[in-house]
C-alpha positions as CSV (number, residue, x, y, z in Angstrom):
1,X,0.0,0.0,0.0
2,X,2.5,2.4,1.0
3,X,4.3,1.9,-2.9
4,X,0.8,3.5,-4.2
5,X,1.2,6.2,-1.8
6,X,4.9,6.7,-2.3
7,X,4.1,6.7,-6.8
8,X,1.6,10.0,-5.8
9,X,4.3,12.4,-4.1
10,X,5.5,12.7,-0.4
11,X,3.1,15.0,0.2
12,X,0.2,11.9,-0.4
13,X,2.8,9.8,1.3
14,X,2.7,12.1,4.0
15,X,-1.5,12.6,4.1
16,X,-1.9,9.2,4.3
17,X,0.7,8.5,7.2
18,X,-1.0,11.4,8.9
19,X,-4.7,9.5,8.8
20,X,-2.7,6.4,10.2
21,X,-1.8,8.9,13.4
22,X,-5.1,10.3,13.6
23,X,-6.6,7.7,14.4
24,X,-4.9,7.0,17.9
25,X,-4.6,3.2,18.0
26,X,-1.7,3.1,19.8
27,X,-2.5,-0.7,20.2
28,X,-2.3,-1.2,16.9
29,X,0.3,-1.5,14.5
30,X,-1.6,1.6,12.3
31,X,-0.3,4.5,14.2
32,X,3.2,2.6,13.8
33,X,2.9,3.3,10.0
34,X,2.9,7.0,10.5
35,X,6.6,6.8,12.3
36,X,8.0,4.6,9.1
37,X,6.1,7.2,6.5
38,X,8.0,10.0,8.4
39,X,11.6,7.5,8.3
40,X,10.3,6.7,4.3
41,X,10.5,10.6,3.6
42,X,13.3,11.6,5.2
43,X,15.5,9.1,3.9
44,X,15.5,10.0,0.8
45,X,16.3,13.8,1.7
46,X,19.5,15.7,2.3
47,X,18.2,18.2,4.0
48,X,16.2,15.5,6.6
49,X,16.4,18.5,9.6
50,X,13.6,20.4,7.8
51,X,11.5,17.7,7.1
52,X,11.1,16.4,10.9
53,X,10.8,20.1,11.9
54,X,7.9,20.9,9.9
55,X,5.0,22.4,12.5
56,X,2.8,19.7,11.2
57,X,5.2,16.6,11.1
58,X,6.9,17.4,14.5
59,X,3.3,17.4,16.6
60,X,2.0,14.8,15.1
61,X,5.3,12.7,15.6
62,X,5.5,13.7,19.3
63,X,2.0,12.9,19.5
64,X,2.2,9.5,18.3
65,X,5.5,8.8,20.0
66,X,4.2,9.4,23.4
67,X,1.3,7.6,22.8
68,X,3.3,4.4,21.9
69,X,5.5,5.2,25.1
70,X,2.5,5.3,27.5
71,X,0.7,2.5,25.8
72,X,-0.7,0.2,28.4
73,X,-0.8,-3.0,26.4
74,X,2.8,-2.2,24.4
75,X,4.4,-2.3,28.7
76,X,6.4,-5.5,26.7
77,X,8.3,-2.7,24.7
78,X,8.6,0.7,26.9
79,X,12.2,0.7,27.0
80,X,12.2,0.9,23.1
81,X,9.0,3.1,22.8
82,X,10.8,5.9,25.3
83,X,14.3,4.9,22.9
84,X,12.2,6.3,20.2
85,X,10.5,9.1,21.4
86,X,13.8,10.5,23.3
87,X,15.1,9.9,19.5
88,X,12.0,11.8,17.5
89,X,12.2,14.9,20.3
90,X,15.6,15.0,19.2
91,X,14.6,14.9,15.5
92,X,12.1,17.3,15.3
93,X,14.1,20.0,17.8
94,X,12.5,19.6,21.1
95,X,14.9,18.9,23.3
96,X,14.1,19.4,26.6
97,X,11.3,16.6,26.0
98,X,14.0,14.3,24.9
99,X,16.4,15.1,27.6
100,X,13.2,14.0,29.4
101,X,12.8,10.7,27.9
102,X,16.7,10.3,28.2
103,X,16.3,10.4,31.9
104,X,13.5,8.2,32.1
105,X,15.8,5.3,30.2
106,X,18.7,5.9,32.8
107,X,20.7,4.6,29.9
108,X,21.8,3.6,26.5
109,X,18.9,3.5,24.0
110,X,17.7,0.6,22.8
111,X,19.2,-0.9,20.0
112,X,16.4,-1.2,17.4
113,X,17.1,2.5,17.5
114,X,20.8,2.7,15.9
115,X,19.3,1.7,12.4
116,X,17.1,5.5,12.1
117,X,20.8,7.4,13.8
118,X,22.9,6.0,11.3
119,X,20.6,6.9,8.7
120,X,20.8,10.4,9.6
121,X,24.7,10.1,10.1
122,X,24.5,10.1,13.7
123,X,25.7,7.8,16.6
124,X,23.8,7.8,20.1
125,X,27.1,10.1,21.3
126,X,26.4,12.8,18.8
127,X,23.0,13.1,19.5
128,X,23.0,13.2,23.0
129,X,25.7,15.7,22.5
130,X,22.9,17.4,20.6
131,X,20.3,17.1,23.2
132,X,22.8,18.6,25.7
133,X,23.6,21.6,23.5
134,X,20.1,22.2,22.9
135,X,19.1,23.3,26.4
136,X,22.2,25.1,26.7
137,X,22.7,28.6,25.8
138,X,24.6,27.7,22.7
139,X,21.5,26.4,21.4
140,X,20.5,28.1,18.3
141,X,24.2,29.1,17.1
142,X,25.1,25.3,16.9
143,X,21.9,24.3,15.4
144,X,22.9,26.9,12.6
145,X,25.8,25.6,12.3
146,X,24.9,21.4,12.2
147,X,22.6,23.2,9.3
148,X,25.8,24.0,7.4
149,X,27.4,20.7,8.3
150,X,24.5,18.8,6.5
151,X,24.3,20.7,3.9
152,X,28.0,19.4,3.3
153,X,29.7,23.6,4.3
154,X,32.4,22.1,6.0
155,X,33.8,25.3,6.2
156,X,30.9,27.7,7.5
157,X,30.1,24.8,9.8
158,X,33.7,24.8,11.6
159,X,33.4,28.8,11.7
160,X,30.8,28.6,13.4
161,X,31.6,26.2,16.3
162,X,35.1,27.7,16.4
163,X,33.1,31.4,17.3
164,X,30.8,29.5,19.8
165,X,33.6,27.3,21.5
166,X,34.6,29.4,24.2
167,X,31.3,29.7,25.5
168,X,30.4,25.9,26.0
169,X,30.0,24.8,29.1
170,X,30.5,20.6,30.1
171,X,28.6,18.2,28.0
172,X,27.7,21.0,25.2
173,X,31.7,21.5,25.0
174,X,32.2,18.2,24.9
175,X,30.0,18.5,21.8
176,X,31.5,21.2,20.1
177,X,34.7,20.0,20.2
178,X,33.6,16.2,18.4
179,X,31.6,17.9,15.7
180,X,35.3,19.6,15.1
181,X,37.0,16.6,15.3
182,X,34.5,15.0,12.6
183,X,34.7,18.4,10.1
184,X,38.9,17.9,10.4
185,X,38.6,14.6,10.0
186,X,36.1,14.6,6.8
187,X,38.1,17.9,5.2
188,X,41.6,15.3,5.5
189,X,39.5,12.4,4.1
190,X,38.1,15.0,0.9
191,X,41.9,15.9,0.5
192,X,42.7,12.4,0.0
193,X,44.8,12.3,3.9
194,X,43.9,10.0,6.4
195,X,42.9,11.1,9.5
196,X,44.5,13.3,11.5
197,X,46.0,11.0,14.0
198,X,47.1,14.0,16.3
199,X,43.7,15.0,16.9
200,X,42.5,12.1,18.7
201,X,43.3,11.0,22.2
202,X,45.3,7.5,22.9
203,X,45.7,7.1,18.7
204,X,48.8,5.0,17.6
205,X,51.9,6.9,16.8
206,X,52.9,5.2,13.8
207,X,48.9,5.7,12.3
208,X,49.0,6.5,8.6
């Protein structure tokens, strides 16, 4: 069914998958469908940041993400249900909520969610980094500059952080300074180097 859908435009895609979250089964495997439209979508953008923060995506993503987590019958699977609504908060900006859901899991997330981070280029690390930084007062500036990292502005990106990184505090530090590592190390990689073994703690000395 979803092929029909997907033949007719993301936007139909996207209408449908929003009729499968309206209907607030969260027993069912309908209101599901909705969170694998929103993954269908996105995959297949560069830009995937303005897709999940669309107004209209992000609520009714949170909505349906929440509803899985607080489930009564899906009590079997609330480890991964909060796993995935820490993850969408993070996805469609709203991070407080996901620092939330974070502390609720009391630690790592559960697995089934690595597939969606890597598809966004993303580790569990990175985006708790992220969700860190985002209720810190560093917020918005390193937002605009993960914008320029995705949109492949290596350059604008590490400007950016550079200006900011005097003013991170803990965690969100921690942050800024591994999205510089991984700029360096992808600017080395595009000039045909390896990685710059002096940049990371502990590496070999004979690395090449």
């Amino acid at each position: 069914m979803l092929s029909a859908y997907r033949n007719e435009g993301d936007e139909a895609l996207l209408a449908f998958g929003k009729a499968c979250a309206a209907t607030k089964r969260y027993d069912l495997e309908i209101t599901v469908g909705f969170t694998r439209i929103c993954n269908d979508i996105a995959g297949r953008k560069k830009d995937w940041h303005s897709f999940y923060r669309r107004p209209d995506v992000a609520k009714a993503l949170l909505e349906v993400s929440e509803g899985l987590a607080n489930e009564p019958t899906r009590a079997y699977e609330h480890y991964m249900r909060l796993s995935y609504l820490a993850l969408n908060s993070w996805l469609v900006g709203d991070f407080a909520r996901a620092a939330a859901a974070l502390d609720l899991i009391k630690g790592p997330l559960h697995s089934d969610t690595y597939t969606k981070l890597s598809s966004h280029r993303m580790t569990e690390v990175e985006m708790r980094e992220e969700v860190y930084i985002g209720n810190s007062p560093i917020a918005e500036d390193f937002q605009t500059a993960n914008v320029f990292y995705q949109q492949g502005d290596l350059a604008e990106a590490r400007a950016r952080l550079k200006q900011m990184e005097p003013r991170a505090q803990g965690a969100a530090a921690e942050g800024v300074y591994d999205k510089l590592l991984v700029i360096e190390i992808e600017e080395a990689l595009a000039r045909g180097e390896w990685s710059p073994c002096r940049s990371i703690p502990n590496s070999a000395a004979g690395c090449s």
